[in-house]
C-alpha positions as CSV (number, residue, x, y, z in Angstrom):
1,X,-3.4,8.4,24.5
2,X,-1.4,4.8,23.6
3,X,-2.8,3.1,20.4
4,X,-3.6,0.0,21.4
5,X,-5.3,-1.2,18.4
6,X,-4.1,0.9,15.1
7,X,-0.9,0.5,13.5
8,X,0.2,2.7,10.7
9,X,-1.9,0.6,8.4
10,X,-4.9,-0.1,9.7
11,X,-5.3,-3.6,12.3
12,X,-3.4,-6.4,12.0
13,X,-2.3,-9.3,13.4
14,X,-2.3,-13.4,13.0
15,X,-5.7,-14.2,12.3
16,X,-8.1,-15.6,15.1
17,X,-5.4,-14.7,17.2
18,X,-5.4,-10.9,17.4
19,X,-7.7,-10.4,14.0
20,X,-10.7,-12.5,16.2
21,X,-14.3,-12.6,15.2
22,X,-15.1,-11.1,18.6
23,X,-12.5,-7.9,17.6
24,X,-14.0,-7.9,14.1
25,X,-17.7,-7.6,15.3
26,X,-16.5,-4.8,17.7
27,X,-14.6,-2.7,15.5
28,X,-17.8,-3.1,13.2
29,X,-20.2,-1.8,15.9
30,X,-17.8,1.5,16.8
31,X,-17.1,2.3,13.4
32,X,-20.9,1.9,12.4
33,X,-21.6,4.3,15.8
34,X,-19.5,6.8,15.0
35,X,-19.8,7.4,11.6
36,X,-24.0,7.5,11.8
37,X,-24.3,10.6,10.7
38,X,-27.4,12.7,9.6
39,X,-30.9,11.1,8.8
40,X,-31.7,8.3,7.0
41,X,-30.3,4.5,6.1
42,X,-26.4,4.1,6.9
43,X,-24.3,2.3,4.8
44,X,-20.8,0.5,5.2
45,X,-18.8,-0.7,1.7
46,X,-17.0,-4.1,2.6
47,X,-14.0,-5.6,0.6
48,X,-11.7,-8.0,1.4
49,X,-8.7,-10.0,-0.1
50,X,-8.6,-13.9,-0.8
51,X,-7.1,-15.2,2.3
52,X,-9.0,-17.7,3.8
53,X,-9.9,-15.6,7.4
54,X,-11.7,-13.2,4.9
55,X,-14.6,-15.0,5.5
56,X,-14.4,-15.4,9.1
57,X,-14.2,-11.7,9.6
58,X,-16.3,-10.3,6.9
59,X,-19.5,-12.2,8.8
60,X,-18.0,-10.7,11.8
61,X,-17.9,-7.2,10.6
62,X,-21.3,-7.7,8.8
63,X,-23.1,-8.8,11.9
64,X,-21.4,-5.8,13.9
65,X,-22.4,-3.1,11.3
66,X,-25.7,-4.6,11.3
67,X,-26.1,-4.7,14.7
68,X,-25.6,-0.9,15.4
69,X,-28.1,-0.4,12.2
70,X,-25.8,-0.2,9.3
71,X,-26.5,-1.6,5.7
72,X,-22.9,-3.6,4.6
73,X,-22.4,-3.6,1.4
74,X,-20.8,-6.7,0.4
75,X,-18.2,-6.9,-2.0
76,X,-16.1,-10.1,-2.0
77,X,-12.2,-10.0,-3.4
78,X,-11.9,-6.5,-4.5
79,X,-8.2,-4.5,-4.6
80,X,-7.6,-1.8,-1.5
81,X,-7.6,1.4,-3.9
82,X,-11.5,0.0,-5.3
83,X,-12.8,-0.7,-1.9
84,X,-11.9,3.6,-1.5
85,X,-12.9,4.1,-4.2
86,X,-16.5,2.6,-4.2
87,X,-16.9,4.0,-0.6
88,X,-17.2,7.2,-2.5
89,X,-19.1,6.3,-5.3
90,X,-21.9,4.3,-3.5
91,X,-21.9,7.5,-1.1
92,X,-21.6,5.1,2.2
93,X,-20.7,6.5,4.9
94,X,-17.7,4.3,6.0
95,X,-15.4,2.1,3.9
96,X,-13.6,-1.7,4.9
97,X,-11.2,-3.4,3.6
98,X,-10.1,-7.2,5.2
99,X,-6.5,-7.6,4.3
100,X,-3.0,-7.7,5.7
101,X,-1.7,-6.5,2.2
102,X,2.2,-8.1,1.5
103,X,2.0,-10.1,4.9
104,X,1.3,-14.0,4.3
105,X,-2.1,-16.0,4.4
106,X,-1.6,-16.2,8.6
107,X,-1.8,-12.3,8.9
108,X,-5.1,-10.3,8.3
109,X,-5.9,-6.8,9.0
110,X,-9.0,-4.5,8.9
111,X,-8.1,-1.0,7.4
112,X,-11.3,1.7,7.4
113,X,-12.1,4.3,4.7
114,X,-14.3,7.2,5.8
115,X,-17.2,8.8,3.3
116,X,-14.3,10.6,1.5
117,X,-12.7,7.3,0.7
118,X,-9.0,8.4,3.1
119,X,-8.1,6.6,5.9
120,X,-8.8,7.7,9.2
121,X,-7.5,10.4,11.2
122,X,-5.7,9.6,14.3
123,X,-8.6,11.1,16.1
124,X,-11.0,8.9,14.8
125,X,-9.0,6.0,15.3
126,X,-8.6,6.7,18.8
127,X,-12.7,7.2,19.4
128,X,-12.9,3.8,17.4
129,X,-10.0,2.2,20.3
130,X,-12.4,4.1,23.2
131,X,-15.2,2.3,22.0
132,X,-13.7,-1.4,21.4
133,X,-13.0,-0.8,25.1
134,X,-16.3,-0.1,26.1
135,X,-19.4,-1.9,26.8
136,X,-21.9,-1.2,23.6
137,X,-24.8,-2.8,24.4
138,X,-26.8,0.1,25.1
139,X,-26.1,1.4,22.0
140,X,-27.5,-1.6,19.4
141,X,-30.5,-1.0,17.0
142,X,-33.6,-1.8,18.1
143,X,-35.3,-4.9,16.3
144,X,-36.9,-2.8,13.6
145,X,-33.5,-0.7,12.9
146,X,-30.9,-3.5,12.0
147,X,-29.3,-3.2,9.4
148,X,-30.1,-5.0,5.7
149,X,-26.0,-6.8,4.5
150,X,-26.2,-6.7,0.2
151,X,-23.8,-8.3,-1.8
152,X,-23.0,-5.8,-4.7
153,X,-22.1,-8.3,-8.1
154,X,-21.5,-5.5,-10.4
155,X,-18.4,-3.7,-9.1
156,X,-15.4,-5.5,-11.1
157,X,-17.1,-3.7,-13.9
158,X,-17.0,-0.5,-11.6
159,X,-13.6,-0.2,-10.9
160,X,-12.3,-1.5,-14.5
161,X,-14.2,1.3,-16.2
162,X,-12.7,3.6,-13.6
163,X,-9.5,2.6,-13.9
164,X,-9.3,3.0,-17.8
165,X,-10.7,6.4,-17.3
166,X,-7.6,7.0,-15.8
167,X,-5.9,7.1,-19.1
168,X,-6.9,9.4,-22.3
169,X,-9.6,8.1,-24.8
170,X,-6.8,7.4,-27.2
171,X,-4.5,5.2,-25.3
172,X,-4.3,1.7,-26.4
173,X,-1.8,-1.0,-24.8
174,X,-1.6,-3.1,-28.3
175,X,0.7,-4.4,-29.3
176,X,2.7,-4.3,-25.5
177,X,3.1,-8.1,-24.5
178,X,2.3,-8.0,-20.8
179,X,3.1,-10.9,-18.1
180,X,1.0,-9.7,-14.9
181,X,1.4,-11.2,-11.1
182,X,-1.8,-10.6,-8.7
183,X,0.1,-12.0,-5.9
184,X,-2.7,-14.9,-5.6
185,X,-4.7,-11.8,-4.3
186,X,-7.3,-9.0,-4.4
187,X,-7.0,-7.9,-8.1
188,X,-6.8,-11.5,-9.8
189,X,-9.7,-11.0,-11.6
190,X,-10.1,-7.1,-12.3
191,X,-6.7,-6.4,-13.3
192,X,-6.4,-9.1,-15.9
193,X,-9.6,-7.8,-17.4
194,X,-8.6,-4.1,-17.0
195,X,-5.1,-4.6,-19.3
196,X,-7.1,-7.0,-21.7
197,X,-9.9,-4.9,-22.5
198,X,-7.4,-2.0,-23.3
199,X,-5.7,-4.2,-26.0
200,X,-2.4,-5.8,-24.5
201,X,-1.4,-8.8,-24.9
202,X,-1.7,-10.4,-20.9
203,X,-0.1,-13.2,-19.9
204,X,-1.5,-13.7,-15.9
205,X,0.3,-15.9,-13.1
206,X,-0.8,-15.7,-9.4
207,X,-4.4,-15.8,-10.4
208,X,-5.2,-18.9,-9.0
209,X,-5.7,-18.0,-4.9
210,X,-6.7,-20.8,-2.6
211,X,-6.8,-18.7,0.6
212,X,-3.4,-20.0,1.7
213,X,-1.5,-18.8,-1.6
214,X,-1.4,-15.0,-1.6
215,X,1.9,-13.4,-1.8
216,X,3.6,-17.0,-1.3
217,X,6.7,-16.4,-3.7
218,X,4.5,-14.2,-6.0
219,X,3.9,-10.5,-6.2
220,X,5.3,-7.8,-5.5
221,X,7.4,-8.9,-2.5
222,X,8.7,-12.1,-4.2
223,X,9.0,-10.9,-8.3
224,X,11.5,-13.6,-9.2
225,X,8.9,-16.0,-10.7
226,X,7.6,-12.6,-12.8
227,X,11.4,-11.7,-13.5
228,X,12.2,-15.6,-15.2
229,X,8.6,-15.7,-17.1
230,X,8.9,-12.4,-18.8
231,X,12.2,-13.7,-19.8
232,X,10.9,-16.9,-20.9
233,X,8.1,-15.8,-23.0
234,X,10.1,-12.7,-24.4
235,X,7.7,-9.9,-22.7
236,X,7.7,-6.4,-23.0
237,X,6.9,-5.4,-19.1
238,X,6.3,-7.2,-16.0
239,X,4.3,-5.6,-13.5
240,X,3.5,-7.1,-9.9
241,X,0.5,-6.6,-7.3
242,X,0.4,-7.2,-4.4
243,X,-1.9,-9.3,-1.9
244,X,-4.3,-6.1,-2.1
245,X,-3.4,-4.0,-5.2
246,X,-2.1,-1.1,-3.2
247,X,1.2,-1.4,-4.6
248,X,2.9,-2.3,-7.7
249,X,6.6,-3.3,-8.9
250,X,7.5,-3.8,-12.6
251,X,9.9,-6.0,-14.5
252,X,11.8,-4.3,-18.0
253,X,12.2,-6.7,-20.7
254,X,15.7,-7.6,-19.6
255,X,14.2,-9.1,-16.1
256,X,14.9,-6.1,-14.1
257,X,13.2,-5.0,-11.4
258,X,11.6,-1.3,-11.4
259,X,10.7,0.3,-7.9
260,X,8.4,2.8,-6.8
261,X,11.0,5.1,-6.8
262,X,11.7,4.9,-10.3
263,X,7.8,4.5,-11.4
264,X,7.6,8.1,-8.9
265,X,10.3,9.1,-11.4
266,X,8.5,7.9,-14.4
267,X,5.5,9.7,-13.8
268,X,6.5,12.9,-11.7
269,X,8.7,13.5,-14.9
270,X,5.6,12.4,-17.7
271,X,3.3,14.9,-16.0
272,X,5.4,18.0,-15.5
273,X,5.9,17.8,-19.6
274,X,1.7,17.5,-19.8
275,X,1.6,19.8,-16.8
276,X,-0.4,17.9,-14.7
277,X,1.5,18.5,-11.9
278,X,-0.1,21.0,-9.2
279,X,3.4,21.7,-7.5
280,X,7.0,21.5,-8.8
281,X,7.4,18.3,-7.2
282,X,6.4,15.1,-4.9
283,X,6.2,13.4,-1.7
284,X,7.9,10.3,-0.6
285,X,8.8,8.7,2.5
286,X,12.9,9.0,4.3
287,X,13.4,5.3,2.5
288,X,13.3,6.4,-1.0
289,X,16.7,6.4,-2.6
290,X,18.9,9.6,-2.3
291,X,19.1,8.6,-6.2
292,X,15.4,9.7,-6.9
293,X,16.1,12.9,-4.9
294,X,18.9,14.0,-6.8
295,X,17.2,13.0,-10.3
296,X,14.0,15.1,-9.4
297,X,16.3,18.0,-8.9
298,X,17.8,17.7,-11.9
299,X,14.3,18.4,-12.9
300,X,13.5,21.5,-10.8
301,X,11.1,19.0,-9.1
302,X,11.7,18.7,-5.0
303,X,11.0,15.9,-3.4
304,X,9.4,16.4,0.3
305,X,10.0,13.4,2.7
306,X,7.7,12.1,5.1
307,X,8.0,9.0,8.0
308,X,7.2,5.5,6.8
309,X,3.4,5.0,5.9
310,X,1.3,5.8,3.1
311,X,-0.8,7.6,5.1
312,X,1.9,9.8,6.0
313,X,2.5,10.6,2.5
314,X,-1.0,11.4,1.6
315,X,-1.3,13.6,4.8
316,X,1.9,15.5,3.4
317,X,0.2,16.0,-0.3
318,X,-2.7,17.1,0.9
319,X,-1.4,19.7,2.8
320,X,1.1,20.6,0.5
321,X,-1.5,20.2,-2.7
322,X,0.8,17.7,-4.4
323,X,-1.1,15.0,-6.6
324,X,2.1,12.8,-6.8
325,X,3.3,10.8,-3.6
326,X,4.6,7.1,-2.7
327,X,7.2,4.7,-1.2
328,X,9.7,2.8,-2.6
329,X,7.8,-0.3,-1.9
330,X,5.6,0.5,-4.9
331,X,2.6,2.3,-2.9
332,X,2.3,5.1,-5.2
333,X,-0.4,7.8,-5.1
334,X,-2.2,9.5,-7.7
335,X,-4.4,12.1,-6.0
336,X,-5.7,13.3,-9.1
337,X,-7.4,9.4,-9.2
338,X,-7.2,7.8,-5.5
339,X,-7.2,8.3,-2.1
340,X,-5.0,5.4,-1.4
341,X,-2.5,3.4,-3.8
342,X,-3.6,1.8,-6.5
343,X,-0.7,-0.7,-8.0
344,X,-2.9,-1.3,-11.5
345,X,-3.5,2.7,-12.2
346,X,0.4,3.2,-11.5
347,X,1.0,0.1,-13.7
348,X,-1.3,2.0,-16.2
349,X,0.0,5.7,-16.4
350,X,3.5,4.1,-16.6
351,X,2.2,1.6,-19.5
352,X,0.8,5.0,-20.9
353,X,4.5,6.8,-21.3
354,X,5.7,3.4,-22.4
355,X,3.7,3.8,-25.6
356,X,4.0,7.5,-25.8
357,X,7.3,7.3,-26.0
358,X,7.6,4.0,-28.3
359,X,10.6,3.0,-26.0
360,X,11.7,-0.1,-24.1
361,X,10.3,-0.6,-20.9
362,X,14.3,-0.6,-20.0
363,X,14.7,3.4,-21.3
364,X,12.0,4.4,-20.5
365,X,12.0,3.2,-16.4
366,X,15.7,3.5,-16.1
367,X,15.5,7.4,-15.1
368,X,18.1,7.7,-12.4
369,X,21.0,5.2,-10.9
370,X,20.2,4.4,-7.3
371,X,23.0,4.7,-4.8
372,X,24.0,2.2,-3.1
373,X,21.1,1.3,-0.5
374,X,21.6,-1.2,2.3
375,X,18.1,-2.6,4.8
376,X,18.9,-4.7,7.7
377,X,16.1,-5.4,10.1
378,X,17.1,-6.1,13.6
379,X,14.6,-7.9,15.9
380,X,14.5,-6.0,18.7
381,X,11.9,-4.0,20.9
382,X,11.5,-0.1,20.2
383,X,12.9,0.7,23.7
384,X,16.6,-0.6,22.5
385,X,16.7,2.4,20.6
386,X,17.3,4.4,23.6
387,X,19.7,2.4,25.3
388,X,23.4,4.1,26.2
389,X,25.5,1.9,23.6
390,X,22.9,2.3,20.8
391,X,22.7,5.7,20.8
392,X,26.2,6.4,21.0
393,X,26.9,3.6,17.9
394,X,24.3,5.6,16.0
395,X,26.0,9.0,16.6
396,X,29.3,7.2,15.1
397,X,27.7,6.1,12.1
398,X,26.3,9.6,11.4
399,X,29.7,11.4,11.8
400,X,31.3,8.9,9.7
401,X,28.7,9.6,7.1
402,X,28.8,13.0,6.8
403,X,27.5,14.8,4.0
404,X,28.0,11.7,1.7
405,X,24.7,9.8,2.2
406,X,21.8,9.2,4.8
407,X,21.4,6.5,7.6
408,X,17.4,6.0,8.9
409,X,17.0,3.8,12.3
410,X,13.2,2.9,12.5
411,X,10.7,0.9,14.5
412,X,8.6,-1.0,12.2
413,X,4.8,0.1,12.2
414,X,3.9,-3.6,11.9
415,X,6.6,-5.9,13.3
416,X,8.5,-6.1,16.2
417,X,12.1,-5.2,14.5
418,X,13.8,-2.5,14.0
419,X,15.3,-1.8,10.5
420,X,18.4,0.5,9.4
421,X,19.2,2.0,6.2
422,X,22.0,3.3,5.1
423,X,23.1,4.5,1.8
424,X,25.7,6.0,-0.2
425,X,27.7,6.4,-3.4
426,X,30.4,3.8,-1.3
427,X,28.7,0.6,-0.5
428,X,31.4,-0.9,1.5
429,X,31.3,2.3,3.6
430,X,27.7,1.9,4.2
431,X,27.5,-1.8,5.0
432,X,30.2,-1.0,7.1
433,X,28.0,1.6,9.1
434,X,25.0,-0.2,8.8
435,X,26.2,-3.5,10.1
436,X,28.1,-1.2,13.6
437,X,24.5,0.0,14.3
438,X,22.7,-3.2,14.1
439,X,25.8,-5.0,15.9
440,X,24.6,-2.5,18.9
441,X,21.0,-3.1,18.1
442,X,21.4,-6.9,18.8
443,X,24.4,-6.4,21.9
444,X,22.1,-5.5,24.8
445,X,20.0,-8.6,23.8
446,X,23.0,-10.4,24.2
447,X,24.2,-9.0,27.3
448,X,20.6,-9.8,29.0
């Protein structure tokens, strides 16, 4: 069956233009229907970022939940990885979180946690798409079975203690001057707090949302205003959010920027010397740097690749039993803390071997040299991958390439473009190669 609905991340779309009310209050009454289970009250765990259609669709999906005799649990701005994480701990039977993560203010999305605190199986998302297709009415609570919405005023405190139990007993950040971007989003509050109360010195910027601000030249998308101000006040570590805390990027003390692939590196590396790890090795997705690959070997550590998508990634660990997994984009996953990623406990473990190691941020980060990577994104419809030119320009590249490097040619899960990636220890070979393929990407446009 087509998704129709879903994307790799959840819903998302311009809000009250795909993300309506109307859509909200659906997708509240088939998730609430569905995941009714057993005897007994029901309850739904609600989060959302600071955008400005938060509030629009959190009534939504509280009046749909409601309707179908749910109890919403209300918790205002709260990160992605606590929203999972207090789905569990409250014991509800179905998680929400309102965000579009790195996309701008326009954009908002509704991803769904079930009781474990994971996303949803395809399965389930596709009885979810049945039902927003179908007429519910004969399946709302009666009058004396609605449900009762709470808003929860206690859970900043919930996931900051959680968080710092992430780390040993011991572990102190004092002493570590910290300069720390929340993107203008989800964790502006908690993550502040979190780093404070374990004795660094934090100095915050993109805490001031305004529903229109989040991810606007801040975060982890944009790190340039984190790059000059830990420059400028002479900090030991950046580290930058994202609109919903998922993911994390860091800055050294020299300004420069750390990925996910080197924080994978960081702590795949940190916790096969405590032997932490439950399998020689981690999961990542076909972008990661051929770099990270080579270093983990080095290591006796393999790194197993998935399609682009956290959810991907977690699939893969948990059926290989790895507790380490994540993109280069910064969405790392600690299974042995989250379901999901969780940008301030990467920050954290990483902040952890910083002080373990009584190192600069610069040595300690700086665990491999990245080859050559080149991105283009090519706007273009998925079918252009199949047409006669493209597929023969794409077979070029490849035997060109060889054995030296890898070349990836991928829909985006969210936006209608393509994007290639090529890399190599010869960059001019590779932007060569890359540009031929998206030269054939953008001809048949041309042509038409």
């Amino acid at each position: 069956m087509t998704r129709s609905y879903f994307g790799t991340d959840g819903i998302r779309g311009k809000a009250n233009e795909k993300i309506t009310p109307e859509l909200a209050l659906k997708i509240g009454q088939a998730a609430g229907i569905i995941f009714q289970r057993g005897e007994g009250r029901h309850r739904v765990v609600i989060g959302k970022d600071t955008r400005l259609s938060g509030y629009m669709i959190e009534y939504a999906l509280v009046a749909g939940f409601s309707s179908v005799g749910m109890d919403p649990l209300v918790l205002g701005p709260m990160p992605t990885p606590a929203v999972a994480m207090l789905t569990r701990s409250m014991r509800a039977d179905v998680g929400v979180m309102i965000s579009a993560s790195h996309n701008a203010y326009e954009d908002n999305g509704i991803k769904l946690f079930g009781p474990d605190g994971h996303k949803l199986s395809d399965e389930i998302e596709l009885e979810i798409e049945q039902l927003l297709d179908s007429d519910l009415t004969h399946k709302l609570a009666a009058p004396h079975e609605l449900g009762r919405a709470r808003r929860i005023d206690d859970v900043r405190a919930r996931y900051i203690e959680f968080a710092k139990r992430t780390l040993t007993r011991n572990m102190s950040f004092e002493g570590l001057r910290v300069v720390l971007d929340c993107a203008n989003g989800a964790a502006y509050r908690v993550a502040p707090e979190a780093l404070w109360e374990l004795g660094a010195e934090v100095i915050a910027i993109g805490v001031e949302p305004d529903g229109f601000n989040i991810n606007r030249d801040c975060g982890s998308t944009s790190p340039q205003a984190l790059r000059d101000k830990v420059r400028e006040l002479r900090a030991d570590v950046g580290i930058a959010l994202d609109g919903d805390a998922d993911r994390v990027i860091m800055v050294d003390e020299q300004g420069h920027v750390i990925d996910g692939d080197q924080l994978m590196a960081v702590v795949a590396e940190s916790w096969r010397e405590q032997n932490l790890l439950t399998k020689p090795g981690i999961v990542a997705t076909i972008m990661s740097n051929l770099g990270l690959e080579r270093y983990l070997a080095s290591l006796k550590l393999s790194l197993e690749r998935t399609a682009v998508g956290d959810r991907y990634v977690l699939e893969r660990m948990r059926e290989g039993g790895y507790n380490v997994g994540g993109e280069q984009s910064g969405h790392v996953i600690l299974s042995d803390y989250s379901t999901t990623g969780d940008g301030l406990v990467t920050a954290m473990q990483v902040l952890a071997v910083v002080k373990r190691r009584d190192q600069p941020v610069s040595e300690v980060c700086r665990r491999f040299e990245p080859l050559p990577q080149v991105l283009k994104n090519v706007r273009a419809p998925r079918p252009r991958l199949e047409a006669e030119t493209v597929v023969s320009a794409i077979d070029k590249a490849r035997r060109r390439l060889g054995e030296q490097g890898r070349l990836v040619i991928r829909p985006s899960g969210t936006e209608p473009v393509i994007r290639v990636m090529g890399e190599c220890d010869n960059r001019a070979l590779i932007e060569e190669i890359v540009g031929d393929v998206c030269d054939a990407l953008r001809a048949p446009a041309e042509a038409a």
